[in-house]
Each structure stands twice: as structure tokens, then as C-alpha cells.
TIMI-533027 format. One record per residue: x, y, z of N, C-alpha, C, O in turn. Coordinates in steps of 0.05 Angstrom, whole numbers, padded with zeros to 5 digits, always signed. Example, Ala and Ser with C-alpha at 12.3 -4.5 7.8 and 13.67 -1.06 7.14 Angstrom:
% residues 2
+00264-00114+00156+00246-00090+00156+00264-00066+00156+00285-00066+00169/+00257-00045+00142+00273-00021+00143+00258+00001+00157+00268+00023+00161/
***
This chain:
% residues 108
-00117+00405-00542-00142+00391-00539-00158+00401-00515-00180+00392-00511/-00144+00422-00496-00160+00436-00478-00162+00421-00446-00145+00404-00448/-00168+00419-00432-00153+00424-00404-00133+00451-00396-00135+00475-00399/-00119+00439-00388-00090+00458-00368-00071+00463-00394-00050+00474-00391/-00078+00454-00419-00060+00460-00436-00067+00475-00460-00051+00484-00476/-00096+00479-00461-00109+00490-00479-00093+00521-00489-00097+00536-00508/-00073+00523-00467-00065+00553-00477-00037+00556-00491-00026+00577-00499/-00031+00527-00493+00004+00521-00499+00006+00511-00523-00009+00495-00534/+00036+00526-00535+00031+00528-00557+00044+00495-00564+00059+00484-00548/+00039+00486-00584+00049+00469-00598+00067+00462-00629+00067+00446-00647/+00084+00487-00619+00095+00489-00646+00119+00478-00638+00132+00477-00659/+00139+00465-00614+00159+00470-00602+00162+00437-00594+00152+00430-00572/+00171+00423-00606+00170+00398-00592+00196+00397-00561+00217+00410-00559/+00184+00378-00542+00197+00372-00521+00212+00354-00533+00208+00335-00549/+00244+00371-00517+00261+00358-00522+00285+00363-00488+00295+00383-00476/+00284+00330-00485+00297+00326-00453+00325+00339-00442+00334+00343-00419/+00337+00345-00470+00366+00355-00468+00359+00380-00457+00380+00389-00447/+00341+00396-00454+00333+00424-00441+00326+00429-00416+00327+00451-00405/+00317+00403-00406+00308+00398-00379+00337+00381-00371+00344+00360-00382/+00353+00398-00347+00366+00374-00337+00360+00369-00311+00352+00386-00296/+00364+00340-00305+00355+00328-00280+00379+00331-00261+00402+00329-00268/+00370+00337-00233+00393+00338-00212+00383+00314-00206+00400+00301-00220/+00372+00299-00199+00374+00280-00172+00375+00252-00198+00372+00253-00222/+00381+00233-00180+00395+00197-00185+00367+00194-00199+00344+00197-00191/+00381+00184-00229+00356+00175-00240+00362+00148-00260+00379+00146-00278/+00338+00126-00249+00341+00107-00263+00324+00099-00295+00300+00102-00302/+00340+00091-00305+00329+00084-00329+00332+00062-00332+00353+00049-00337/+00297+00054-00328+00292+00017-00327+00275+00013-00366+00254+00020-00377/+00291+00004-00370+00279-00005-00402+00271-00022-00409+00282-00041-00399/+00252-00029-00428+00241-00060-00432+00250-00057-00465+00249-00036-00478/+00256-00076-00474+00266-00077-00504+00240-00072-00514+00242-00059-00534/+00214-00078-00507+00191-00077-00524+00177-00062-00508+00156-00073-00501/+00181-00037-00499+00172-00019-00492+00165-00003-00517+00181+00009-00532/+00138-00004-00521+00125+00016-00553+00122+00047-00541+00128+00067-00553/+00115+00046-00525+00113+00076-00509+00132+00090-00508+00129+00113-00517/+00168+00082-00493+00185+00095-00492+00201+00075-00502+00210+00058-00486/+00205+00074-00521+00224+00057-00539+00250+00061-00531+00259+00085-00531/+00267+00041-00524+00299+00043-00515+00308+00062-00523+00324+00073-00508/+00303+00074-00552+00320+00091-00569+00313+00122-00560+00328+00140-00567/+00291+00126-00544+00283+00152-00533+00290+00157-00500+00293+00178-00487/+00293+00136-00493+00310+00130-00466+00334+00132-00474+00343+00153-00464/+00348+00124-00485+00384+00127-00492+00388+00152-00505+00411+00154-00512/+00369+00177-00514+00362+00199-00526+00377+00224-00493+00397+00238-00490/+00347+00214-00472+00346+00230-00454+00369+00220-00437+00378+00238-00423/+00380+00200-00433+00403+00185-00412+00431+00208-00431+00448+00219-00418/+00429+00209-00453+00458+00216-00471+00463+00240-00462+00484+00249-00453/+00427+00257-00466+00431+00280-00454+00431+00296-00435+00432+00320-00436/+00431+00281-00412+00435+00287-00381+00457+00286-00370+00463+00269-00353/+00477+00308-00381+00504+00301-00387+00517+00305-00359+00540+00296-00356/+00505+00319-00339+00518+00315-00312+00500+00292-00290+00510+00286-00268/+00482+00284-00297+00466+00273-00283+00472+00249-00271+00479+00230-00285/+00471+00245-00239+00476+00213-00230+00454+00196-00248+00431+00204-00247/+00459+00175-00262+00439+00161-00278+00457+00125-00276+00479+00116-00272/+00433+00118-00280+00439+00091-00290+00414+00066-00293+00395+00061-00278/+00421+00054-00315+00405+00035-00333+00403+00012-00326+00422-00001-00318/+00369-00002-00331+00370-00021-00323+00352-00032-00343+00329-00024-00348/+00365-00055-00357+00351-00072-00387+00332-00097-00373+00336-00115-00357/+00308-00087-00389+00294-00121-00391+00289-00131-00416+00278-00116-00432/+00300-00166-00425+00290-00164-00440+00270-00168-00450+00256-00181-00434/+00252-00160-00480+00227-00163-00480+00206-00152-00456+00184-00159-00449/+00223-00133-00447+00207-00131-00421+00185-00101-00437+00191-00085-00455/+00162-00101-00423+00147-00069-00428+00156-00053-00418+00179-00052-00410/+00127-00028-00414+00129+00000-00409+00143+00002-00378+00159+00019-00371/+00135-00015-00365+00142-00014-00346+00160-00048-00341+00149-00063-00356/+00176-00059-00330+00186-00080-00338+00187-00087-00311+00184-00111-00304/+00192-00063-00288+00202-00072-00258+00175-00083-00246+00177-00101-00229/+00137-00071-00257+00125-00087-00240+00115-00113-00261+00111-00136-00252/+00112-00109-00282+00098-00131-00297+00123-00152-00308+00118-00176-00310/+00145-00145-00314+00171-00173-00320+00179-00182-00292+00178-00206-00287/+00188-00163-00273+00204-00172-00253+00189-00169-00230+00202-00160-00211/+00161-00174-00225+00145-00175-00206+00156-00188-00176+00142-00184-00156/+00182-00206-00175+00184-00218-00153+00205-00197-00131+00204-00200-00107/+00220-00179-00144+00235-00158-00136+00234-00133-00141+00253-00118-00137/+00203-00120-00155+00214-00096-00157+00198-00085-00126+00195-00060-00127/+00192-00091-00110+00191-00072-00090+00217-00070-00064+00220-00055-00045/+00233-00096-00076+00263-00081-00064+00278-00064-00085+00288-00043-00076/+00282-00071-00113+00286-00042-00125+00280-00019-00122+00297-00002-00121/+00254-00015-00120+00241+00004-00118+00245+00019-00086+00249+00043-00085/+00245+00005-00064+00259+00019-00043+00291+00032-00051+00296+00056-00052/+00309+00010-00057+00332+00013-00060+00335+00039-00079+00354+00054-00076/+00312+00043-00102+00324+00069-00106+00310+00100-00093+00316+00123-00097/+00288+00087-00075+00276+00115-00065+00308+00124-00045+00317+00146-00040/+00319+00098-00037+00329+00102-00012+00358+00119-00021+00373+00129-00004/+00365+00121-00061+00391+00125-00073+00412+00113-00060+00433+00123-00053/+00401+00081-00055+00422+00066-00062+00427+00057-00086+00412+00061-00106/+00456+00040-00086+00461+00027-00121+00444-00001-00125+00441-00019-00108/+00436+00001-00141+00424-00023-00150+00446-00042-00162+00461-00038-00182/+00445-00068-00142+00474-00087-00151+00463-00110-00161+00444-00120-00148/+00473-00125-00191+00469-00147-00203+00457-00175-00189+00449-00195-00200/+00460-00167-00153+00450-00192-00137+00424-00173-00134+00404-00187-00134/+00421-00149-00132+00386-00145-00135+00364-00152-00163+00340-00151-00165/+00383-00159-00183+00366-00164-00209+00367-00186-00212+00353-00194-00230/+00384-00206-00198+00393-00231-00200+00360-00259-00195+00354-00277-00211/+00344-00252-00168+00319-00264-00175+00297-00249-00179+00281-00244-00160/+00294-00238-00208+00272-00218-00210+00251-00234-00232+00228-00227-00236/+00264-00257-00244+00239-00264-00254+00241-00261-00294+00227-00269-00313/+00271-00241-00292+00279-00231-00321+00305-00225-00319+00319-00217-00301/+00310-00231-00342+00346-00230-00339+00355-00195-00350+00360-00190-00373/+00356-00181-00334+00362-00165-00326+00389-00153-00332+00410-00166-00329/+00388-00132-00339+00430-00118-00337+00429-00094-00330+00411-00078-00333/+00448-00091-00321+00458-00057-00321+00481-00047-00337+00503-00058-00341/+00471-00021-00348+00484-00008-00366+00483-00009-00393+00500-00002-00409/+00463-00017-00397+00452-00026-00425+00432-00020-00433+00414-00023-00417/+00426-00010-00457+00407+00001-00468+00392-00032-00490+00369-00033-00499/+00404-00045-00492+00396-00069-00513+00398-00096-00505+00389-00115-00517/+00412-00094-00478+00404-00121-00456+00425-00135-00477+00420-00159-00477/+00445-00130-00495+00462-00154-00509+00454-00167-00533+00462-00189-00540/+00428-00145-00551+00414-00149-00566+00434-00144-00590+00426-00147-00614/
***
């Protein structure tokens, strides 16, 4: 469609398993995320097969779930992971959404 990309080809779809990530990466999910649907998150998490990673479910939560579901804590999340600390069940505990780690479906 032309910009910075006008010259790239599009025959080749992106696919995450090709790109691997070194550094700590979280994957915050909202079950009703239409944009990155859990199932495309649990896609790129499967395939980051050395990668420090770890998940964090909202439910019903959106695209983004840490500022619009859990508005009362995500800017200590959000430190805690610039800082690559662990994010512990007493940090999701008053966020406003019931919250999990390690879960792609929050127990759905």
C-alpha cells in the first residue's frame, strides 16, 4: 500500500517462530482480544522455544487488558517488568480483573 513498505514483497506471510526473542517477554492476554486473539499469542509463546516468557490472562479482558481491564495496577506491572522482575499473583491480586498466570484461557 506504499510507505516504507511499498518495496516488500508480500507473498511470504510473518511467521513468529522465525524471529526468536532473547529478552523476558510477557504475554498479557485478554480472552476478547479480536486483534491478537489468545490463539495467536499461544502460536508465538509455543514458538519461542528458548525464550524467558510468561503469561498473563484477563478475562474478557481486550487488546490491551493491563491499561483498560486492570487500570488500578498496571503501572506497577508495568515497572515490575521493565525492571525483569517476576510478576507474583499478589501483583494481579488488586488489579480490578481476575487475572492468572500461565494461562492462555484464564480457566475457560
Amino acid at each position: 500500500s506504499g510507505g516504507s513498505c511499498k518495496d516488500q514483497k508480500r507473498d511470504h506471510p510473518f511467521d513468529s517462530k522465525a524471529w526468536q526473542v532473547k529478552t523476558k517477554t510477557y504475554y498479557v492476554v485478554g480472552t476478547s482480544d479480536n486483534f491478537t486473539p489468545p490463539s495467536q499469542a499461544r502460536y508465538h509463546f509455543e514458538n519461542q522455544a528458548n525464550a524467558n516468557k510468561e503469561v498473563i490472562c484477563v478475562p474478557r479482558g481486550g487488546h490491551t487488558p493491563l491499561k483498560y481491564n486492570m487500570p488500578s495496577c498496571s503501572a506497577q506491572v508495568f515497572s515490575k517488568m521493565s525492571a525483569g522482575l517476576d510478576i507474583g499473583v499478589s501483583d494481579l491480586s488488586n488489579c480490578g480483573a481476575t487475572a492468572q498466570r500461565n494461562s492462555f484461557t484464564c480457566g475457560q
